[in-house]
C-alpha positions, 0 to 999 in steps of 0.5 A: 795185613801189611808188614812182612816179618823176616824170612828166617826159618821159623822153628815149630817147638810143637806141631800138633796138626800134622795132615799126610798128603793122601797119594802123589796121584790125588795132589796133581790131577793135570799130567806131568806134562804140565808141570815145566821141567826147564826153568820158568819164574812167575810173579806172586802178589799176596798180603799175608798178615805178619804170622801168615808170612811167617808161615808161608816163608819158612815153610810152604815156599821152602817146600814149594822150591824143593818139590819144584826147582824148575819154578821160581817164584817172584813176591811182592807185597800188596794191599787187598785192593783190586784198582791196583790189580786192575790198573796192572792188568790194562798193562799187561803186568798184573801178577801170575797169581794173586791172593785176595778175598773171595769178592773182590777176585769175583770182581775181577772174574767178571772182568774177564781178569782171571781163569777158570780153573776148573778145567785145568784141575777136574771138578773132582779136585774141588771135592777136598775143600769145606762147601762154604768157603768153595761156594765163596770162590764159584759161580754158575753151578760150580761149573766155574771156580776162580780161587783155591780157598785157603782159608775160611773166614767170619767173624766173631766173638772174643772175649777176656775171660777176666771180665766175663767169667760166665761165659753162659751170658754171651748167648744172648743180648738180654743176658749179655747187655746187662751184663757189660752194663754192669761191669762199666759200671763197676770196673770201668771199662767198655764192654764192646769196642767197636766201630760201628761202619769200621769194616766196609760192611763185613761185620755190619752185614751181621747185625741184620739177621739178628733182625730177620734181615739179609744182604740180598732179598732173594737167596745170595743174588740180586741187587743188595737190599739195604733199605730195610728194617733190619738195617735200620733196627741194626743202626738203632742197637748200636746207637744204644749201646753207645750213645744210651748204654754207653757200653760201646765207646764212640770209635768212629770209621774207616781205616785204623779203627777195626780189629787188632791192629787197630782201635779196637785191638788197642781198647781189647788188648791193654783191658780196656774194652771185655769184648771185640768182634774179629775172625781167625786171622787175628789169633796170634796177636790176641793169643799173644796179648791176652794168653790165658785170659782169651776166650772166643764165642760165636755172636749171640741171639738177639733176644727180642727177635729170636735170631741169632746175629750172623756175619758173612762166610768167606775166604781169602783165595788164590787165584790165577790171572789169564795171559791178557793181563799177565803176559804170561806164556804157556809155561808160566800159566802152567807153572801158576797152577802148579803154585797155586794148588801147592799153596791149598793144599792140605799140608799148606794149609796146616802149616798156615794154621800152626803159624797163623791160625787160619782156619783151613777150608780143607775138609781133612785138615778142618776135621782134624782140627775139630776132632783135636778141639773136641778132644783138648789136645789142640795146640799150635806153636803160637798158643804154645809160646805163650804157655797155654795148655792144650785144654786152654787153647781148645776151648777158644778154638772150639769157640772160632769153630762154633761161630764158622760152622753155626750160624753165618751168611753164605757170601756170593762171589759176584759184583753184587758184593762189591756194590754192598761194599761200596755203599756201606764204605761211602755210609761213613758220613750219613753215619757220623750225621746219625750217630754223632750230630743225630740230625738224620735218623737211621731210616735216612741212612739205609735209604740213603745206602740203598740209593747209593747202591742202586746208583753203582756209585754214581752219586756221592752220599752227602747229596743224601743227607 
């Protein structure tokens, strides 16, 4: 999510998700008056992957500035990182509007650092977005709300359809191991490519339910509860499958490692690996890398236990800085707002979805796309250039849209999601003593984590170890 492409128009040779804005009076719900109706320009940090921008640059801003010509809007390019928000904000030039993840803008809520929007929209603005990634975006009830979701997001499995050509044995790990066991075995290649700690936390939260585990003890809130069974039974299968198995290569962690754009992506995409776990924002590459050969499905049952694995529900959201740390005027928070709920919107979000595939947390334009998946007539431009057909394209989608709306973790808002992802991001030496020197055992590294969590940072992992 880094690269911009360029900002010619892109030309859609097929449009199939095609949403109508329901009524001018329910896309703006604050009076006219708001909107400025002299010239006012604002700043828009984002950190769109290349499709994302593609589709954000030659058809939401385009839209966007011919609905507002009085609103111009300065972009910059950055990375989904918080400290440099943070470090903007003591200065008083953090951006007007900011797009990063449901956690880290929950972070930056708590701080004090961005507005509640419900009171600028209504609570009956928030009915138009899917429970989950609103949930993601909201705390004390819903009486606060700090994003607009764009999207909805977890993680799942994809899948070459030239190596597992029963797609039956991805439902559950006893028919799924022997399974990949067998294709190493018989054409050399990796089942899984993944690397285990690669993601800061985000995959590796779904490995714990498969085990009767769960971030947090006690619902979504409380401190993270590392030190568990279920983490250490986590740690336990992917030893296996890599080092006993050997059906997962040893990739390591940390950056370059997780999903397309990097060693796992590398291994998936050239057929050197049968499966790889990612989200929706990485369809376009996969799509263009496998085309007919790509399949998705959600993350199976474990067989031992019974339960499925379940990753973590959450979106990217657009967010709206208070004054302190923007230095904004009256004027450019209104302006913000306007930008901000043009870019949820339905009609964004499926040109989002047609350009990039992002799953859309708006409940229309997310039916709509089910009922075409159901139906096999779905396909966006992107799956069109690589000359799938519609009934190709549906069923991988139908996939993605298994996994979203089965099983997953509702993921708080609150710090507490930072500090999980803070420990399991400084997990990477305790798992390179696990798994490569085996001179721990997976009960140290979840001790260990806990620890380190409970400290809000304030101890280093090696003293663990």
């Amino acid at each position: 999510m880094t690269n911009k492409v360029s900002m010619n128009l892109w030309v859609a040779v097929l449009v199939v998700v095609v949403v109508a804005i329901v009524g001018v009076a329910a896309y703006y719900y604050y009076k006219p008056s708001s909107v400025p109706s002299t010239g006012v320009s604002i700043t828009f940090w984002e950190a769109f992957s290349p499709s994302e921008y593609n589709a954000f640059a030659s058809k939401i801003l385009p839209a966007f500035e011919a609905q507002h010509p009085n609103i111009h809007v300065l972009i910059t390019n950055v990375s989904l990182s918080t400290s440099n928000f943070e470090t903007a904000a003591v200065a008083a030039s953090a951006p007007n509007v900011y797009v990063d993840s449901n956690n880290d803008e929950g972070l930056l809520y708590s701080a004090g650092l961005l507005l509640n929007l419900n009171p600028y929209l209504g609570s009956s603005y928030f009915s138009q977005f899917a429970t989950g990634p609103l949930n993601s975006v909201s705390v004390q009830n819903g009486t606060v709300v700090f994003g607009l979701p764009l999207n909805e997001n977890s993680i799942l499995m994809y899948y070459n359809k030239a190596y597992i050509t029963n797609s039956s044995v991805l439902s559950n790990t006893g028919a799924l191991l022997p399974y990949l066991t067998n294709l190493n075995n018989t054409k050399g290649i990796w089942g899984f490519a993944y690397g285990m700690g690669a993601t800061y936390g985000y995959v590796e939260a779904a490995w714990l339910a498969g085990f009767g585990g769960g971030l947090f003890k006690y619902g979504t809130y409380g401190a993270p509860t590392l030190n568990s069974s279920a983490m250490v039974n986590a740690l336990e299968f992917w030893y296996n499958q890599t080092f006993i198995n050997h059906i997962n290569p040893d990739l390591g962690s940390g950056s370059g490692v997780s999903f397309a754009s990097g060693l796992e992506g590398q291994l998936f995409e050239t057929g050197k690996a049968a499966i790889m776990f990612d989200g929706p924002w990485d369809l376009v590459p996969l799509v263009n890398a496998l085309g007919t050969n790509l399949g998705a499905a959600p993350l199976p049952k474990v067989s031992s236990t019974g339960q499925y694995f379940a990753p973590i529900l959450g979106s990217n959201a657009i967010a709206v800085t208070v004054p302190q740390a923007s230095g904004a005027s009256a004027a450019q928070i209104n302006a913000s707002i306007t930008f901000a709920e043009f870019l949820a919107s339905s009609q964004a979000q499926a040109w989002m979805y047609n350009g990039s595939g992002d799953l859309p947390s708006n409940n229309v334009v997310l039916s709509q796309l089910i009922s075409s998946a159901q139906a096999g007539t779905l396909l966006p431009p992107f799956a069109a250039a690589e000359n799938l057909t519609a009934a190709e394209f549906s069923g991988v989608e139908q996939g993605i849209l298994a996994q979203e709306q089965g099983h997953t973790i509702p993921q708080p808002s609150t710090p507490q999601m930072n500090y999980y992802y803070s420990g399991v991001s400084g997990m990477h030496p305790e798992l390179g003593l696990y798994y490569t020197n085996k001179t721990i055992t997976a009960q140290d590294v979840a001790s260990c984590v806990q620890a380190f969590v409970a400290s809000n940072g304030t101890i280093t992992l090696p003293a663990c170890s």
